[in-house]
C-alpha positions as CSV (number, residue, x, y, z in Angstrom):
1,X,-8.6,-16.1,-9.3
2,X,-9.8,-12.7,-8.4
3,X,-11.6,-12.3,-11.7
4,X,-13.1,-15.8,-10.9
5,X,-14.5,-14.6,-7.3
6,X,-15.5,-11.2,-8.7
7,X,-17.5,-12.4,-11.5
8,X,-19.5,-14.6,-9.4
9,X,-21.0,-12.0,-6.4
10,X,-23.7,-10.7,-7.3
11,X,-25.3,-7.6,-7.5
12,X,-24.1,-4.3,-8.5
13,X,-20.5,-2.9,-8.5
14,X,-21.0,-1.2,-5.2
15,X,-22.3,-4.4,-3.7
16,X,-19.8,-6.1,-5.4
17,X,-16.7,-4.3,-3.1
18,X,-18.5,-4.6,0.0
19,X,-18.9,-8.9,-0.7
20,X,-15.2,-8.4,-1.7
21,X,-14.3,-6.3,1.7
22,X,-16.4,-9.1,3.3
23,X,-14.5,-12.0,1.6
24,X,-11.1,-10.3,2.8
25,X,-11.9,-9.4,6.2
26,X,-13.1,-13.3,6.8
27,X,-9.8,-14.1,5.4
28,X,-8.0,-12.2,8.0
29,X,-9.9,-13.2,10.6
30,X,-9.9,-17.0,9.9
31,X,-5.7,-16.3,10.0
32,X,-5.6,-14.4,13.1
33,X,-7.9,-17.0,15.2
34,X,-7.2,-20.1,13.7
35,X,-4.6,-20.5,11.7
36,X,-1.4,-18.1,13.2
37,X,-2.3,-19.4,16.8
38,X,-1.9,-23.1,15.4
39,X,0.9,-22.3,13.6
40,X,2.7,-20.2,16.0
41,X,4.5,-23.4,18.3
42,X,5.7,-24.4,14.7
43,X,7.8,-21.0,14.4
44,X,11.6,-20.4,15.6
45,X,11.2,-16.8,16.4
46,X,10.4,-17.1,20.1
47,X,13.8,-19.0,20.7
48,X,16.7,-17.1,21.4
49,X,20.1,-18.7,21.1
50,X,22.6,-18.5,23.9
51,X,25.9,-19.6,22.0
């Protein structure tokens, strides 16, 4: 899959690792503002047990 995105940016190899660092840092991004927060009701770690 990696090969896949990589052969398809274009430009130059330089160019190429800063589309990449782009890619990645969107990735993150989308997780930490959409995704965790929509997903984090969904998670036990919040309760403590008692018994």
């Amino acid at each position: 899959m990696y090969v896949w995105i990589w052969r398809r940016l274009p430009g130059p190899t330089a160019l190429r690792v800063l589309q990449a660092l782009g890619l990645f840092l969107a990735v993150v991004a989308l997780l930490f503002f959409v995704v965790f927060p929509w997903l984090e009701p969904y998670l036990p770690f919040d309760r403590m047990s008692t018994g």
